[in-house]
N, C-alpha and C positions, 0 to 999 in steps of 0.2 A: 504494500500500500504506500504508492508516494503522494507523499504532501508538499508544498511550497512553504519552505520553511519562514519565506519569508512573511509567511501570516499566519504562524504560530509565537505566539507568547512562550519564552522559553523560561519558562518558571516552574516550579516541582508541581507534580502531578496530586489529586485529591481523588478517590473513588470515592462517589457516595454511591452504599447500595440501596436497592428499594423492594428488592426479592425477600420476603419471610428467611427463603431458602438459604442466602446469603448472610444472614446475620450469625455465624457462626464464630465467636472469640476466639483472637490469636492464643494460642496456649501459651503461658507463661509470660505472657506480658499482659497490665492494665495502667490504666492512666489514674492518678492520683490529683483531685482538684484541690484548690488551696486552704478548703476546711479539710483535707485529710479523706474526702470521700473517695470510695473506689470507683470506676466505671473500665466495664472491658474494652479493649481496644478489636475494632471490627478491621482495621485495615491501617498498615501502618508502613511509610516510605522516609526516607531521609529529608521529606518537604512538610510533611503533613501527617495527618491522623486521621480516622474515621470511628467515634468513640458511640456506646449509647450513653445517651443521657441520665442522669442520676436525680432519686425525688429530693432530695434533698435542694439538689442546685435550681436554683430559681430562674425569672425569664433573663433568656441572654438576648443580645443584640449582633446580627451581622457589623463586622469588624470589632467586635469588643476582643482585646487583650486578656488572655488570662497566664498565668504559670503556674504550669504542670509540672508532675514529676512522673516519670515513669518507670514504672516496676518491673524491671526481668528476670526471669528466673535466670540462676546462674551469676547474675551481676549484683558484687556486694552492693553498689550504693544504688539509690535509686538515678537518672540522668534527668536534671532540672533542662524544662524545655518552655521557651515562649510561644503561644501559641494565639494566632489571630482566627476569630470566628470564621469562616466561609457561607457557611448555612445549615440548616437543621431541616431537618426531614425523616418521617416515621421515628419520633423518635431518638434519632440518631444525628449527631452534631461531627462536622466536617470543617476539621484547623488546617491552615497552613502553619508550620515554621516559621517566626519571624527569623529571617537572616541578617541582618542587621548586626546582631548584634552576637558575642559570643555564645550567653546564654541561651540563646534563641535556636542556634545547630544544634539538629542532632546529630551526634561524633559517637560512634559506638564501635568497640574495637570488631576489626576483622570477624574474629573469631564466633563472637558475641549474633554478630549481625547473619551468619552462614545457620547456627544453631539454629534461630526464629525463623530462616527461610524455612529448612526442613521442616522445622513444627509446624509451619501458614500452609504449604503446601497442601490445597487441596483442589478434588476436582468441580469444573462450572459446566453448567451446560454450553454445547458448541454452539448449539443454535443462537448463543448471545453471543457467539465471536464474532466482531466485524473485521474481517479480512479478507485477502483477496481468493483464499481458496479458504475450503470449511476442512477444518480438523475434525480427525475422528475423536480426537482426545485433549481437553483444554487443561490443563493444573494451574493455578494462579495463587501464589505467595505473598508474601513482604516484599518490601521493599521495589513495587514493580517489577515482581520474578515472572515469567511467563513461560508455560512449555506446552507446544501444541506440535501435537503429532497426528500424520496423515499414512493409514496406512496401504500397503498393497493392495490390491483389488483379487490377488492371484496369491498372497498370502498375508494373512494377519497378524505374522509373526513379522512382516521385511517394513521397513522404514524408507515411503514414499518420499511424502514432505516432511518436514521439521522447521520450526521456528521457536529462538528459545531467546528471552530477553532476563540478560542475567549483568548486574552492575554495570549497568550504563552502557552495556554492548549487546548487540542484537545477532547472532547467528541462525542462519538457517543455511536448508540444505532441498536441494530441489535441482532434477533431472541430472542428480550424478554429480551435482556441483557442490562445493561449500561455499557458506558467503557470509562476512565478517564486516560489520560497520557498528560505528558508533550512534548512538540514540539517545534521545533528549525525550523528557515529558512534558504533558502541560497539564492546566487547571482547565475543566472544561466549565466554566460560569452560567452556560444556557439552560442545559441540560443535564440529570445525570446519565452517568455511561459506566460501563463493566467492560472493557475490551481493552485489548493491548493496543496500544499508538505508538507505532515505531514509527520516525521520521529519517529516515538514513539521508547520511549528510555526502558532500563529494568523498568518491573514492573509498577502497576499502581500506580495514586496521590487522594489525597482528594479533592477534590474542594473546601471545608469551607461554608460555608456559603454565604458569601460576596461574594466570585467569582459567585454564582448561582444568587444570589440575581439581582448584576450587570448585568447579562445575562440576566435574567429575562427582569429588566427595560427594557433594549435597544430592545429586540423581543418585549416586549409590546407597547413603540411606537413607532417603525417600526409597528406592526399590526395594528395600530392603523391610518394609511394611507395606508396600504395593504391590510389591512382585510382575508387574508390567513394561517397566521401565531398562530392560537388560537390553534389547535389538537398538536404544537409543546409548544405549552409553558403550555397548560394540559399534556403534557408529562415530559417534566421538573422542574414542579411543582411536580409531583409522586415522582420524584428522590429527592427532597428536603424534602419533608416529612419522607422520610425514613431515 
């Protein structure tokens, strides 16, 4: 799917969801509001948050500031985060990150941030995929993770297509080919949406090593409570040999 980047807003991405189906909390992360209340976190990227709302908190207002702190498992302290309203819906309240300012980034080590993919990893339905061909198989994570697989018509073990948007780089794999670019998110303000937006920029990137590697891990334990996921990361494996 290309886009004109030059009419894309290149600012961190917000999913609001509006699906019952979809309101499923990240495992071991919630967002902590400044009375100390709890509320889960439904979707969570290095821009934003997508939290449900708590009775205790009262009415908010699109762009009110508030600071959060958010609770991971595995991470001694909790990470103080600034967080500007976007809007509310079923529900469920949608912050941007303020960036601005220190407090404002979320900075979460490495490590930290690969765990919470595996745990967000779960499956959506295809038929809300907007792309240019339809996956048989859609998984959607943290952090803007995305893994959609297309499979053989002649076997449903072999790996047709593939499109996988994993830290800031978009891979896919279509008629035999590999193909590696960098990708940006946006806020979508209109509407909400549930789909991957990859906007690939000129020319393709290198992965290195370490970005394959890290992919690697997180598909092998995610497979490793899936069990589906093995024809894609024997294909990704190809790719790193070469």
């Amino acid at each position: 799917m290309l886009t004109n980047l030059s009419l894309i807003k290149k600012v961190p991405r917000v999913l609001l969801l509006a699906q019952d189906e979809l309101q499923t909390p990240l495992e071991g992360v919630s967002a902590l509001w400044p009375d100390r209340s709890e509320s889960p976190v439904l979707e969570l990227s290095l821009g934003g948050m997508l939290i449900q709302t708590h009775p205790r908190v009262g009415k908010l207002k699109p762009g009110q500031s508030l600071d959060f702190r958010l609770r991971i498992q595995g991470v001694e302290e909790s990470v103080p985060v600034k967080a500007l309203l976007l809007r509310e819906q079923n529900s469920q309240l949608g912050f941007v990150f303020e960036s601005m300012t220190a407090t404002g980034r979320l900075t979460l080590d490495q490590t930290v941030r690969e765990k919470i993919i595996v745990q967000s990893l779960r499956e959506q339905k295809t038929s809300d995929c907007q792309l240019a061909w339809q996956p048989d198989m859609w998984l959607h994570g943290a952090f803007d993770t995305n893994v959609l697989i297309g499979w053989s018509d002649a076997d449903a073990s072999e790996v047709r297509r593939a499109h996988i948007e994993f830290e800031n780089l978009a891979w896919s794999f279509e008629e035999g080919e590999f193909n590696l670019q960098k990708s940006v998110s946006t806020v979508e303000e209109n509407h909400d949406y549930f789909h991957p937006l990859h906007f690939p920029l000129v020319g393709n990137v290198s992965a290195g090593a370490s970005w394959l590697d890290r992919l690697l891990k997180c598909l092998q334990q995610t497979q490793d409570k899936r069990g589906d996921l093995q024809p894609l990361i024997e294909l990704l494996g190809q790719q790193r040999k070469r």
